[in-house]
C-alpha positions, 0 to 999 in steps of 0.5 A, a space after each residue: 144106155 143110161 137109164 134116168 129113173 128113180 128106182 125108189 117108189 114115190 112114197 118112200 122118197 125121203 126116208 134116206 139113211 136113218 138119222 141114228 145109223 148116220 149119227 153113229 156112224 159119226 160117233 164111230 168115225 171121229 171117237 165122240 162120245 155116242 148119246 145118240 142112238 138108242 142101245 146100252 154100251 153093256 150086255 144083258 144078264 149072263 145066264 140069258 146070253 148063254 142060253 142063246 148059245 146052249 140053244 146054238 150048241 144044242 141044233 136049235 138052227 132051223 127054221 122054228 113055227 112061223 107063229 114063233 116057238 111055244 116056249 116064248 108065245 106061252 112065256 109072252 102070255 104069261 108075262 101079260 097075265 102075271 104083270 097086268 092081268 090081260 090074259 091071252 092064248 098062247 095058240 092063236 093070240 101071241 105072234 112073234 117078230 123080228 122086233 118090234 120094227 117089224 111087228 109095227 110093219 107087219 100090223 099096219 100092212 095088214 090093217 090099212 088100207 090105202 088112203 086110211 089115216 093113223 093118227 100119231 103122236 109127234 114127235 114119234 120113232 123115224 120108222 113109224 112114218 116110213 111104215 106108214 107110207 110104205 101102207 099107202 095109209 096118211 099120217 095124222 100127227 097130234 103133237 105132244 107139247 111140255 106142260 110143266 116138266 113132261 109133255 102131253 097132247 091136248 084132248 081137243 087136237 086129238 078129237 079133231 085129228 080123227 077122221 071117217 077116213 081113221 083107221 087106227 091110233 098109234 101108240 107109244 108108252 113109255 114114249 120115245 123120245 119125250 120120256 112121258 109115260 102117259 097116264 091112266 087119264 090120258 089113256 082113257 081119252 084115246 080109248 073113249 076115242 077108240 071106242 066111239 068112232 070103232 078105231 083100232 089102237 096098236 101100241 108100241 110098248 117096248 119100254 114097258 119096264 123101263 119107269 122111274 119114280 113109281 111112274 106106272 105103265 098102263 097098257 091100253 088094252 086093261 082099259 074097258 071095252 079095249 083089249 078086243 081092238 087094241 094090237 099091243 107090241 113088246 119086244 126083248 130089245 130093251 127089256 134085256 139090253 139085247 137090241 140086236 137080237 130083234 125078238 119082238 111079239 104082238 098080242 092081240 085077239 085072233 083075228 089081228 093075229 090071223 091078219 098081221 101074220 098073214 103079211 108077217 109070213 112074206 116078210 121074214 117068215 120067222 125069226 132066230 130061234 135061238 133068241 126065242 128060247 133064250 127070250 123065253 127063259 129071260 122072261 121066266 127068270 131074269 126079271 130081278 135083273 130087269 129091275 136092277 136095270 131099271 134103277 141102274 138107268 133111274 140113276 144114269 137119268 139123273 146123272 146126265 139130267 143134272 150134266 145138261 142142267 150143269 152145263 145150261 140146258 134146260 132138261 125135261 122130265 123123264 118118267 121113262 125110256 133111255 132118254 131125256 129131252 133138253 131145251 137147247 134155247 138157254 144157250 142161244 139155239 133155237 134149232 136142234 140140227 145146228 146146235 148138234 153140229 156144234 155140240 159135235 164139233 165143240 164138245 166130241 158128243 153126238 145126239 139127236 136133233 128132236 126136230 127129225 121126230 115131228 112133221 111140225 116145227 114144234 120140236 125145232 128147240 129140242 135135243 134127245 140124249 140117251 142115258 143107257 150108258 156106262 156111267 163113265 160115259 155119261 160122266 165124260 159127256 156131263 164135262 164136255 157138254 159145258 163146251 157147247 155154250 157160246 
């Protein structure tokens, strides 16, 4: 008997196939060039990879502390102490993820309710509303618009999005996939809104090394009044330009430790332990190579922001992350799907349409191209893209 159901919860409904693992797959299939999912096309540093595998050879192959290993709890800590003065107890306010994805997950599991709201900044990484349904919570986009050259959330609109039913804010800085890296002004407005209405704010700082120009990172909790209710997240993916090892960490005060490791445990339990150690060692010693990485992408950035300049785009500013937005109305587009189907079929380049990002049209007229490639690859891109214009 054939059985006629939806197997699939009605809250997921929607969340098909990632728009990167299909984008890549088409890169894959048909040899364009790939600018659109986020991963480096070159490994990490040398000595990091070989740890990992001197962690394999040396029986580190079991399950490691749910909590992580101490080794990498005691280097996250130390990492949040010497780079921004936040100092947190490796014990018992350090957890380890299966990257960042999963520390996202595992935090608004345990701290949503169903029908709490989240409010969210537009446009935001795919999984952030998967996540949130998969809470039973309701999402509350606040859309970051270009002001200038870089975009940006009026204060009015973030004021309004909060609700008696607001749980907590979302945050990404560096900010996938607009580039911005919000300010120390702009922080202070979603922490004055923190603290008045007793909200907590969870923050999605994989890029955190990853600013160019002298553009600062701030993290939320060094604000005043916010490291009690922030759950700040970070992982290796980036960092180290290892984004399929998923090693990813919270840090957080006990109690939200406590929280999101009760749900963390009935997911994945743990993550690879040799990864942790060699995340660890990475996080004590290869840091010279994280800057170089990041002056190497300063110069990626500007190589493939001057492409799409060239090829009559209009490029947004970049003040961090993999990727620059452009502006796809110069050439005669105004909608992001169409005009990656064109650039595909015209130019061989795959790139992500904006628009999947946001809830609203507001992103209907922009395309994100990822820059951490080898120059090569962006070069190839820079002489195809002039391909695309009518």
């Amino acid at each position: 008997m054939t059985v006629n159901i939806d197997p699939l919860v009605a809250r997921m409904r929607g969340f098909g196939t990632t728009v990167f693992a299909e984008m890549t797959a088409l890169a894959v299939r048909t040899g364009a060039v790939n600018l659109g999912q986020g991963f480096p096309d070159t490994d990490g540093p040398a000595k990091l990879l070989e740890t990992a595998v001197e962690a394999i050879r040396g029986g580190a192959n079991q399950y490691p502390p749910g909590p992580g290993v101490p080794e990498l709890r005691e280097a996250v800590a130390a990492q949040r102490s010497g780079r921004y003065g936040l100092t947190y107890d490796p014990a018992d306010e350090v957890l380890v993820t299966v990257g960042a994805t999963e520390a996202i997950a595992s935090t608004l599991l345990a701290l949503c309710e169903t029908g709490d709201e989240v409010v969210v900044f537009e446009p935001y990484y795919d999984s952030y509303a998967a996540i949130i349904a998969l809470a039973g919570a309701v999402r509350r986009p606040v859309t970051l618009r270009p002001d200038g050259d870089r975009f940006t959330f009026d204060p009015a609109e973030l004021r309004a999005a909060v609700t008696p039913r607001t749980r907590l804010i979302l945050l990404n800085s560096p900010h996938n996939p607009t580039g911005t890296v919000f300010s120390r002004a702009e922080l202070e407005i979603i922490a004055d809104l923190c603290r008045e209405h007793d909200l907590v704010a969870v923050t999605d700082e994989v890029y955190e090394y990853l600013t160019f120009d002298g553009s600062e990172h701030v993290p939320i909790a060094t604000l005043p009044g916010m490291r009690e209710r922030t759950v700040a997240i970070s992982s290796a993916g980036k960092t180290f330009s290892v984004t399929g090892w998923k090693t990813g960490w919270i840090t957080a005060p006990p109690r939200f430790v406590r929280a999101v490791q009760t749900v963390k445990q009935h997911l994945t339990f743990t993550c690879s332990a040799p990864y942790q150690r060699a995340v660890a060692y990475g996080l004590g010693a290869e840091l010279e190579w994280v800057e170089a990485q990041r002056t190497a992408l300063q110069s990626k950035r500007d190589r493939l922001t001057a492409g799409i300049q060239a090829a009559g785009l209009t490029p947004l500013y970049t003040q961090g992350t993999y990727f620059v937005q452009a502006d796809i109305r110069p050439l005669g587009f105004t909608e992001g799907l169409e005009f990656c189907r064109v650039l595909h079929e015209r130019a061989g380049i795959v790139a992500i349409p904006s628009q999947v990002f946001y809830d609203s049209g507001a992103g209907d007229p922009y395309v994100r191209f990822a820059f951490c490639k080898r120059d090569e690859v962006i070069d190839d891109a820079a002489a195809r893209l002039p391909r695309v214009a009518p």
